[in-house]
PyMOL CGO cylinders between C-alpha atoms (Angstrom):
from pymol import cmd
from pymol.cgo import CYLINDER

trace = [
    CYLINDER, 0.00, 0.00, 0.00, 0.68, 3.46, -0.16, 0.3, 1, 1, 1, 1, 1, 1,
    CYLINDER, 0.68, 3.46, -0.16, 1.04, 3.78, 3.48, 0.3, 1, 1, 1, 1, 1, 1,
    CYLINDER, 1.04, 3.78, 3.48, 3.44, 1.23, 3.82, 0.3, 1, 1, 1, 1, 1, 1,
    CYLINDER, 3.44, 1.23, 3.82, 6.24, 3.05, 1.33, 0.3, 1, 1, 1, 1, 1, 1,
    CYLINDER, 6.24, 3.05, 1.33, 6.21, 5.68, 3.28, 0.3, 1, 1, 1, 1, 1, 1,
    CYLINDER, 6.21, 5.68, 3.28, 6.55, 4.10, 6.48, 0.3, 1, 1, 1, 1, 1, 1,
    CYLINDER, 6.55, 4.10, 6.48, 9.70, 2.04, 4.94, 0.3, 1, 1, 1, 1, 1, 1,
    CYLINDER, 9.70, 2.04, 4.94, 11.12, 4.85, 3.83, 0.3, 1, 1, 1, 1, 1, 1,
    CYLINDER, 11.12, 4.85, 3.83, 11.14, 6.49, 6.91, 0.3, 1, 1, 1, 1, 1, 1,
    CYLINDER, 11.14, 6.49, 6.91, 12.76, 3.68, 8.80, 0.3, 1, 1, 1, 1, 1, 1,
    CYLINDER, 12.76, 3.68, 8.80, 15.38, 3.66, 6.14, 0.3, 1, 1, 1, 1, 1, 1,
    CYLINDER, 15.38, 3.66, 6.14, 15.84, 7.63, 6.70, 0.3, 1, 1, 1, 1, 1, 1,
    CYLINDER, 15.84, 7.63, 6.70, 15.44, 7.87, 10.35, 0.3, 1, 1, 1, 1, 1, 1,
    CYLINDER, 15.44, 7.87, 10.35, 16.53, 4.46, 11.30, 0.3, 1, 1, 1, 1, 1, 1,
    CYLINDER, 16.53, 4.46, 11.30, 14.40, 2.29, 14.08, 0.3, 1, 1, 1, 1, 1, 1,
    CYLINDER, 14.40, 2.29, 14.08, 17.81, 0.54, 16.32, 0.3, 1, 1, 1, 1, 1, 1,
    CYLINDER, 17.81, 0.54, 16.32, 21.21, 1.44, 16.99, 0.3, 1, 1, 1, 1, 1, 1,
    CYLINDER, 21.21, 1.44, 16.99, 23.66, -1.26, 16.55, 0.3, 1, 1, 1, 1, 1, 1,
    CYLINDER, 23.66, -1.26, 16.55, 25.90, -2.35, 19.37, 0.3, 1, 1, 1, 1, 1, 1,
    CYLINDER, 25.90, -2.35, 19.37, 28.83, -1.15, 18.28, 0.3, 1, 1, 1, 1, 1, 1,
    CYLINDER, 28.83, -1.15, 18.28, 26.77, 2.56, 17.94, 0.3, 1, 1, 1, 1, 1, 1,
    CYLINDER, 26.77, 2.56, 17.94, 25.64, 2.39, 21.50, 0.3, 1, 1, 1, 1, 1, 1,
    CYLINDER, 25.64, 2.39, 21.50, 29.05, 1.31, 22.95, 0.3, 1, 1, 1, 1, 1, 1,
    CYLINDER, 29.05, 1.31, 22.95, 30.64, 4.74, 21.12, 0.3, 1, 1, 1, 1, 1, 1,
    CYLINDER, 30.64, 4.74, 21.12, 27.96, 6.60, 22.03, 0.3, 1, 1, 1, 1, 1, 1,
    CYLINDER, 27.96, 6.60, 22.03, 28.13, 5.71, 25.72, 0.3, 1, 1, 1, 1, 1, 1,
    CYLINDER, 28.13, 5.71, 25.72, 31.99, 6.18, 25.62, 0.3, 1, 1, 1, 1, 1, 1,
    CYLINDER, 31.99, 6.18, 25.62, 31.75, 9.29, 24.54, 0.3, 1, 1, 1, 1, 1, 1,
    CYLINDER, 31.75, 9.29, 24.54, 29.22, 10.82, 26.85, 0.3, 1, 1, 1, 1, 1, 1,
    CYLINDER, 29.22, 10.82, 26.85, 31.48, 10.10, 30.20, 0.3, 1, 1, 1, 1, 1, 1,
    CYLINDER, 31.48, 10.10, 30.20, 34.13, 12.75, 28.93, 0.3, 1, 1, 1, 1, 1, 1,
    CYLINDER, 34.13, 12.75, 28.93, 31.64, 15.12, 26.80, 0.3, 1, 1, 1, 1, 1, 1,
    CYLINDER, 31.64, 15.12, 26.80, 31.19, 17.38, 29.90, 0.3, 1, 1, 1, 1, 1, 1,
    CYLINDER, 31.19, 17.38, 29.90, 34.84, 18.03, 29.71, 0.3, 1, 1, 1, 1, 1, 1,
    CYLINDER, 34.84, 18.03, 29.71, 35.80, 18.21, 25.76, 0.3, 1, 1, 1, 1, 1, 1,
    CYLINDER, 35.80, 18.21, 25.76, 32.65, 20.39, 24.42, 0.3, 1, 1, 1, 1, 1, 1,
    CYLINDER, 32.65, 20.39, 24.42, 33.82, 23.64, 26.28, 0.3, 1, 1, 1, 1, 1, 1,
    CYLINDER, 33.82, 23.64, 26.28, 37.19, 23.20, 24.70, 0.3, 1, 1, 1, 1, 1, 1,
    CYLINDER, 37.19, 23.20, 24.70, 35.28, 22.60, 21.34, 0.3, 1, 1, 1, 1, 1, 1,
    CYLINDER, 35.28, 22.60, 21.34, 33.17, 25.38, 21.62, 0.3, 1, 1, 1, 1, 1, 1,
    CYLINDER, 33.17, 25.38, 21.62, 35.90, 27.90, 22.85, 0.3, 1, 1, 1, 1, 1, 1,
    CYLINDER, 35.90, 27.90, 22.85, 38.34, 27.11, 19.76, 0.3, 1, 1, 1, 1, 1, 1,
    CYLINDER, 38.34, 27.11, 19.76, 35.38, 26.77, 17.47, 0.3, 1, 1, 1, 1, 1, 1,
    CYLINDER, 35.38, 26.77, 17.47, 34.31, 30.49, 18.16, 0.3, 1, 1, 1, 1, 1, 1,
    CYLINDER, 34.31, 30.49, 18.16, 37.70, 31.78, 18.08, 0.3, 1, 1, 1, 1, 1, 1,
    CYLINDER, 37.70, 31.78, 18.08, 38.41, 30.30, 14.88, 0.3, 1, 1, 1, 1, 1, 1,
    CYLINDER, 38.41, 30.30, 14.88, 34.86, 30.76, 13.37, 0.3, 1, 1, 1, 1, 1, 1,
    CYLINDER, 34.86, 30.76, 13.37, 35.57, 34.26, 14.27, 0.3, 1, 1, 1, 1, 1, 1,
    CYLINDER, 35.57, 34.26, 14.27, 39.14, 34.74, 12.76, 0.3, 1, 1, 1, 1, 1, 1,
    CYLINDER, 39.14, 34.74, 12.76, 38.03, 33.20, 9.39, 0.3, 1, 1, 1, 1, 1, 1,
    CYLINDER, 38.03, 33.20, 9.39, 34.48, 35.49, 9.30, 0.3, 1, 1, 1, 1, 1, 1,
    CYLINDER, 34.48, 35.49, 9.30, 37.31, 37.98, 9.17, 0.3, 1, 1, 1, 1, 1, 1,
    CYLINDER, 37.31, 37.98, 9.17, 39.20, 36.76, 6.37, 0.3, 1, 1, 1, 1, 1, 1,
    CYLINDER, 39.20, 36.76, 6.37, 38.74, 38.21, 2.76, 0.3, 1, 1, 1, 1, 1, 1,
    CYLINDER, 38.74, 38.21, 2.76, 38.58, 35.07, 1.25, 0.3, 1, 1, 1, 1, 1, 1,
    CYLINDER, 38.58, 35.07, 1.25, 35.78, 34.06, 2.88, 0.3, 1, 1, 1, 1, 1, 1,
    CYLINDER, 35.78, 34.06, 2.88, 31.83, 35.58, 2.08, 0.3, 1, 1, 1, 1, 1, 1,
    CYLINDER, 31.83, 35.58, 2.08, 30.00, 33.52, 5.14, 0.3, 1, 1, 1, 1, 1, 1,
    CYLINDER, 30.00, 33.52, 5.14, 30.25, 31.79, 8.35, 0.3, 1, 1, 1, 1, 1, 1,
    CYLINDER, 30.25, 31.79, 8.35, 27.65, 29.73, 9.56, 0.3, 1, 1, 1, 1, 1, 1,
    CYLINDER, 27.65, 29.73, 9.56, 28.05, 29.72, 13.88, 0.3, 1, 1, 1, 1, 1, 1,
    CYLINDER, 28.05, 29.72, 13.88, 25.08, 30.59, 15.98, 0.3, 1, 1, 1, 1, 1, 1,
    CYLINDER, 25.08, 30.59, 15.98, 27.40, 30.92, 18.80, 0.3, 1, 1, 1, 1, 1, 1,
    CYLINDER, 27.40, 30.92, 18.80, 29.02, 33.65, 16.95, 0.3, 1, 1, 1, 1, 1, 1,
    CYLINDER, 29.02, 33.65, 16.95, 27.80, 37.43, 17.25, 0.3, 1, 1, 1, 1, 1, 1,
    CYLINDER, 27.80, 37.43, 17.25, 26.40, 38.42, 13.69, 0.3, 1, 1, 1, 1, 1, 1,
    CYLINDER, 26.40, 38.42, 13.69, 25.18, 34.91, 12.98, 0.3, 1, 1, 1, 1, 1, 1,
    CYLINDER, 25.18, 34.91, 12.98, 21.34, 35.39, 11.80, 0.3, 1, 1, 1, 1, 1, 1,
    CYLINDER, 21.34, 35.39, 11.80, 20.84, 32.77, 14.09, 0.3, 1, 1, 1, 1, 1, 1,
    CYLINDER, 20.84, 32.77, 14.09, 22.41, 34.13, 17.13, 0.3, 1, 1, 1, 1, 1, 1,
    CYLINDER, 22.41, 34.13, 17.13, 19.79, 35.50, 18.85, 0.3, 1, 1, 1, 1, 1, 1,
    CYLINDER, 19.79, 35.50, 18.85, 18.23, 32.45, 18.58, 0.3, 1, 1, 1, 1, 1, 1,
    CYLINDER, 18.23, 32.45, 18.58, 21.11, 30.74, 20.45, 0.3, 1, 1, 1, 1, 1, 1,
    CYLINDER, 21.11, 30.74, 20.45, 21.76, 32.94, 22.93, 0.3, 1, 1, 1, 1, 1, 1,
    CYLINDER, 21.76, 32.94, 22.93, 17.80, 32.05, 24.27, 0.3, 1, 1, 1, 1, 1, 1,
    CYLINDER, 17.80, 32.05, 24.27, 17.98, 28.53, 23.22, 0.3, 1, 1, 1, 1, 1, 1,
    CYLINDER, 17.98, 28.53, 23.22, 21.49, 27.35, 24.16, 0.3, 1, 1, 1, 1, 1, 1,
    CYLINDER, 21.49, 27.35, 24.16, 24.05, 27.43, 27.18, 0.3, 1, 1, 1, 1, 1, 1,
    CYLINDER, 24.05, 27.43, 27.18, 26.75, 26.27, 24.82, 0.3, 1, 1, 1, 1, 1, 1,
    CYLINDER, 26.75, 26.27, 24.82, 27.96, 25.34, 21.11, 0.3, 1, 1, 1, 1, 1, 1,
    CYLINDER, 27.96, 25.34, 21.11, 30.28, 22.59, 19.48, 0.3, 1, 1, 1, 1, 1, 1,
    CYLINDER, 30.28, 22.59, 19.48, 32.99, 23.23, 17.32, 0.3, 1, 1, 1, 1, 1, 1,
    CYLINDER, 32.99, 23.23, 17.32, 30.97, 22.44, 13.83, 0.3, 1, 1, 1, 1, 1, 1,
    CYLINDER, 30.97, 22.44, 13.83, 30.18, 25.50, 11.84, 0.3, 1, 1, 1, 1, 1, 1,
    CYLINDER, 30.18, 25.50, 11.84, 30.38, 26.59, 7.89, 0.3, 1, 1, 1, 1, 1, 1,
    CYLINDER, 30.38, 26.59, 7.89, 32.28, 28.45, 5.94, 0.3, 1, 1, 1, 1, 1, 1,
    CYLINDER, 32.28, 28.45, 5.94, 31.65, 29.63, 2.10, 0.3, 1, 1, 1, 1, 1, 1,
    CYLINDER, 31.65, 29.63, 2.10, 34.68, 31.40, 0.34, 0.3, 1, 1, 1, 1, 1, 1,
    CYLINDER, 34.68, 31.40, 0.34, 33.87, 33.92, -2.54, 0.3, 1, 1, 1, 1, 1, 1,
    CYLINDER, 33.87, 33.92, -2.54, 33.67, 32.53, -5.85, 0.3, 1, 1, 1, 1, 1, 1,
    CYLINDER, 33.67, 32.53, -5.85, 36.62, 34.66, -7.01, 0.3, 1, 1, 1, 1, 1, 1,
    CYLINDER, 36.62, 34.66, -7.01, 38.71, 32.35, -4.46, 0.3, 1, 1, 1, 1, 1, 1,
    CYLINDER, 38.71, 32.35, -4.46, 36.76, 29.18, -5.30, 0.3, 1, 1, 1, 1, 1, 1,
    CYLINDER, 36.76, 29.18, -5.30, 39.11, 27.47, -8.14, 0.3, 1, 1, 1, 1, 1, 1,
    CYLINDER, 39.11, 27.47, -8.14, 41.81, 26.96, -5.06, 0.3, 1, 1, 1, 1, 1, 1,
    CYLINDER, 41.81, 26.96, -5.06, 39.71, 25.42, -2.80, 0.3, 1, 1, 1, 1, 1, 1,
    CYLINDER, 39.71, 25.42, -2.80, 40.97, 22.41, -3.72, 0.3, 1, 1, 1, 1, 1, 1,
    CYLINDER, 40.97, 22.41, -3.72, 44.35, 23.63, -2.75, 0.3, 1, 1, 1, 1, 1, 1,
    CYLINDER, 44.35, 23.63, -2.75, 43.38, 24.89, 0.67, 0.3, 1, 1, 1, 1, 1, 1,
    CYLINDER, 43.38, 24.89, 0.67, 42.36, 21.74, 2.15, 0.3, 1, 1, 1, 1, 1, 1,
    CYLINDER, 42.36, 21.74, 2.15, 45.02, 19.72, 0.40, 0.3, 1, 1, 1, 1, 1, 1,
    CYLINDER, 45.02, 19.72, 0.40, 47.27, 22.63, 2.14, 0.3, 1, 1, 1, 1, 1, 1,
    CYLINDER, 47.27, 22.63, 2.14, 45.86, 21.42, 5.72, 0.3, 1, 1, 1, 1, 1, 1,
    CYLINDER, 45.86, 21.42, 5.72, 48.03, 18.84, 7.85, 0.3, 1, 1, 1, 1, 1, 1,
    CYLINDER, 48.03, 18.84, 7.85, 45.92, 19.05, 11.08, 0.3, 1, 1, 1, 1, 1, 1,
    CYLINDER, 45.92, 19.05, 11.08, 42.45, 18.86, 9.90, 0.3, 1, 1, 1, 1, 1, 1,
    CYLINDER, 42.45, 18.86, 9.90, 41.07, 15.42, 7.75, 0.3, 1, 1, 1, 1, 1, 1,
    CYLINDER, 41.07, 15.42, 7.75, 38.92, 15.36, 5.66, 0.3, 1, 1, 1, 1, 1, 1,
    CYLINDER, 38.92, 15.36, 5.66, 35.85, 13.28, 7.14, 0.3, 1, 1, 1, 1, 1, 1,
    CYLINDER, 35.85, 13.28, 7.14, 32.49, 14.20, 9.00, 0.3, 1, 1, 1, 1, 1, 1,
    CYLINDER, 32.49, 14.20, 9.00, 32.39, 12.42, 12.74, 0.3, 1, 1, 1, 1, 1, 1,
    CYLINDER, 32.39, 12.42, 12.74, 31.02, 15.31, 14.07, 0.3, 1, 1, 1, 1, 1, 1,
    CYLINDER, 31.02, 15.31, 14.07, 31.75, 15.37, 17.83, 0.3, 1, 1, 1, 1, 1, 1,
    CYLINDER, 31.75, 15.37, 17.83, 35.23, 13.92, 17.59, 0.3, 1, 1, 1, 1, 1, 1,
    CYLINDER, 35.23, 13.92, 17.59, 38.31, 14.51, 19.15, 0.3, 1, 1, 1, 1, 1, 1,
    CYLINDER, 38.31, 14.51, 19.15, 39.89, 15.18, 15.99, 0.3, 1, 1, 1, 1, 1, 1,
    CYLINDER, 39.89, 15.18, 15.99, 39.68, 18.12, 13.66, 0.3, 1, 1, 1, 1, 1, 1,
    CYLINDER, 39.68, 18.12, 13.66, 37.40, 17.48, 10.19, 0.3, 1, 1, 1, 1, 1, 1,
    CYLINDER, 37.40, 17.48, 10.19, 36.74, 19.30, 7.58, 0.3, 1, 1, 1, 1, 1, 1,
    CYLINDER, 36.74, 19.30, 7.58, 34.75, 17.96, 4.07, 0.3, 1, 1, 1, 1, 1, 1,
    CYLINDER, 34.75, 17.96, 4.07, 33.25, 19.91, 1.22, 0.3, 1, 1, 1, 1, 1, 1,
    CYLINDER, 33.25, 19.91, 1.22, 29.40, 20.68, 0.86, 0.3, 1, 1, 1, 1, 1, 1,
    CYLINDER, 29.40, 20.68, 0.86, 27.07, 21.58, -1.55, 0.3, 1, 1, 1, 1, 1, 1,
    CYLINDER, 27.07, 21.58, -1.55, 23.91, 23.19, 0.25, 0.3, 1, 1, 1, 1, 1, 1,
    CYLINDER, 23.91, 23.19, 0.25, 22.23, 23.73, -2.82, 0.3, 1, 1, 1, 1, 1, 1,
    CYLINDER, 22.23, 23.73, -2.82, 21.36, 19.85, -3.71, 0.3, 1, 1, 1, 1, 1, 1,
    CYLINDER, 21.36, 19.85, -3.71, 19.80, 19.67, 0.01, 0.3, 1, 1, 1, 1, 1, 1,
    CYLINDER, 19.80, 19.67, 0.01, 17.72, 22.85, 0.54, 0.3, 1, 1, 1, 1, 1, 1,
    CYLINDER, 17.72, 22.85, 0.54, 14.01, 23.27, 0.04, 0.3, 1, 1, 1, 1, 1, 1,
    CYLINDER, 14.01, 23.27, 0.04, 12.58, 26.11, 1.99, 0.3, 1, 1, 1, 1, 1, 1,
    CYLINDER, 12.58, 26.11, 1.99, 15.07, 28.44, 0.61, 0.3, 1, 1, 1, 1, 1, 1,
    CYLINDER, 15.07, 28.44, 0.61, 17.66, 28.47, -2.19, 0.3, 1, 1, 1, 1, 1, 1,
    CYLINDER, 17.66, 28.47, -2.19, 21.29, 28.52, -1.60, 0.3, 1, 1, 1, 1, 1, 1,
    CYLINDER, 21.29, 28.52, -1.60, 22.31, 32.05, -2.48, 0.3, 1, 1, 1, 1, 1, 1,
    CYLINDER, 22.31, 32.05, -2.48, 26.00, 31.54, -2.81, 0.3, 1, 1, 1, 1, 1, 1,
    CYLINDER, 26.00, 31.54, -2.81, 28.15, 30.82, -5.71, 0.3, 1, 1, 1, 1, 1, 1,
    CYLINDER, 28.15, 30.82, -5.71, 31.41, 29.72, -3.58, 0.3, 1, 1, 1, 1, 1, 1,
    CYLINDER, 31.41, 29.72, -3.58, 33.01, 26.84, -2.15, 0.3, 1, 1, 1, 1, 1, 1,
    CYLINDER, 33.01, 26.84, -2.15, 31.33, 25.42, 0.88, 0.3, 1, 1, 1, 1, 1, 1,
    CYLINDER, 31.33, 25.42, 0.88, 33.01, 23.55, 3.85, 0.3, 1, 1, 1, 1, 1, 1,
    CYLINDER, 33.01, 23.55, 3.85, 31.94, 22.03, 6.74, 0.3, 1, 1, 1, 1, 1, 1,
    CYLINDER, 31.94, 22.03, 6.74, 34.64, 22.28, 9.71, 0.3, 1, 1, 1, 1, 1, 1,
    CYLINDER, 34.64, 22.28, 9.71, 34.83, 20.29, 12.94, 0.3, 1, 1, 1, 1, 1, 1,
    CYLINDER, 34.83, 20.29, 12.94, 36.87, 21.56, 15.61, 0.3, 1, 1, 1, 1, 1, 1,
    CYLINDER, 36.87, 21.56, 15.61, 38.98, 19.08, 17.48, 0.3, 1, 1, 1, 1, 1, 1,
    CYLINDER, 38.98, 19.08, 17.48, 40.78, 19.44, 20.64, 0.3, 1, 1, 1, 1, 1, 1,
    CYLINDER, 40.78, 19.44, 20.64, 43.65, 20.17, 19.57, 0.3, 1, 1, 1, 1, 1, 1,
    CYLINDER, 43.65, 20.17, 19.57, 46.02, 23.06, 20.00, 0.3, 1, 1, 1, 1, 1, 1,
    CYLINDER, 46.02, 23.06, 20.00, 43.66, 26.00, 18.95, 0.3, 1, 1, 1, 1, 1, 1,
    CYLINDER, 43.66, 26.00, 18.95, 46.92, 28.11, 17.92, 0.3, 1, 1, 1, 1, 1, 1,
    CYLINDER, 46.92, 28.11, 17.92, 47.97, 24.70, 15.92, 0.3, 1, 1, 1, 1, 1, 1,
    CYLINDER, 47.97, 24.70, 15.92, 44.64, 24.82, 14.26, 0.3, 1, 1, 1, 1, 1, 1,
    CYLINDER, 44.64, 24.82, 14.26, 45.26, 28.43, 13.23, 0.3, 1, 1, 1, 1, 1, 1,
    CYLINDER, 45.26, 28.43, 13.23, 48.49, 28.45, 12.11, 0.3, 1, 1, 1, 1, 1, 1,
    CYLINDER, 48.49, 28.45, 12.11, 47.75, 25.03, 10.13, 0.3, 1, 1, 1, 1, 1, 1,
    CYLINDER, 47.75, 25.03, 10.13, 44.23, 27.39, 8.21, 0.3, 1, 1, 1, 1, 1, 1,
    CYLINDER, 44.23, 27.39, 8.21, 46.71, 30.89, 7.82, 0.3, 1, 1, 1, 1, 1, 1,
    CYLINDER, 46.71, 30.89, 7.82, 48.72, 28.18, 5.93, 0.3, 1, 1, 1, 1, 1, 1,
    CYLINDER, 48.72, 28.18, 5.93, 46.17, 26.83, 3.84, 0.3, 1, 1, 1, 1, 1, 1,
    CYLINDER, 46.17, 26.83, 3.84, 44.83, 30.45, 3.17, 0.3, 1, 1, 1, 1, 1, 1,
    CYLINDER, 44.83, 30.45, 3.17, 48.00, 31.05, 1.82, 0.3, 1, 1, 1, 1, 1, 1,
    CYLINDER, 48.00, 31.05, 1.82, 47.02, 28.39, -0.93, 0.3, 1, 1, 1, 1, 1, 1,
    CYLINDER, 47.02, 28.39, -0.93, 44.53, 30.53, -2.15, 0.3, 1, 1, 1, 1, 1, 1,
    CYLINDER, 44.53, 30.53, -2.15, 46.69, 32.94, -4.32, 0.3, 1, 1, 1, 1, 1, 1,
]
cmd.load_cgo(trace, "trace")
């Protein structure tokens, strides 16, 4: 029937179980979360910040960050933030994108969000969005901050930015 499509393809979207192995990580993970999201969300905002400053770069997407169109929202919502925002660079810095995250030694390129490790992998918003279209024309990236060294992380993206020209 009719009905019963949709319901399958809900389970197949949504899932119904966890595996064992899923549960195990997940409960790992939650005994030290308390003490690795602050660190996450510190470095995160500094270096969401730093790169919303950068001239290569047209948006940053970080509710935690003042001048996000979502902030307001977080600041009621929220007591805290991870270390997984956006970034789009402007199309005239687009064709080295490539380069940039080739350039990038501490930073993989993957998407376990919530990690200990820094992440970052290329995204097309576009192909996904249905209220609203994507209005940019530039190179998007998804970037997890890790925990490690926040001034490693930044000296590891100046590098990379350097890869743009």
């Amino acid at each position: 029937s009719e009905h019963k499509g949709a319901v399958e393809r809900s389970i197949h979207e949504f899932g119904q179980i966890a595996s064992p192995d899923d549960v195990y990580l997940a409960q790992r993970g939650l005994r030290t979360m308390h003490v690795r999201l602050p660190r996450h969300w510190s470095s995160g905002l500094r270096l969401a910040k730093w790169i919303s400053e950068r001239e290569e770069v047209e948006a940053v997407f970080y509710p935690a960050l003042p001048g996000d169109r979502g902030h307001a929202i977080w600041q009621r919502d929220f007591k805290g933030a991870s270390g997984l925002f956006s970034f789009v660079f402007r199309k005239s810095h687009s064709h080295r994108a490539d380069a940039f995250v080739d350039a990038l030694k501490f930073f993989n390129i993957g998407a376990s969000w919530g990690g200990f490790e820094s992440l970052i992998l290329p995204i097309d918003p576009s192909r996904e969005r249905t209220a609203t279209s994507w209005q940019f024309e530039g190179r998007a990236f998804r970037m997890h901050v890790g925990l490690e060294d926040p001034d490693d992380l930044h000296e590891d993206i100046e590098r990379a930015f350097r890869e743009l020209y």
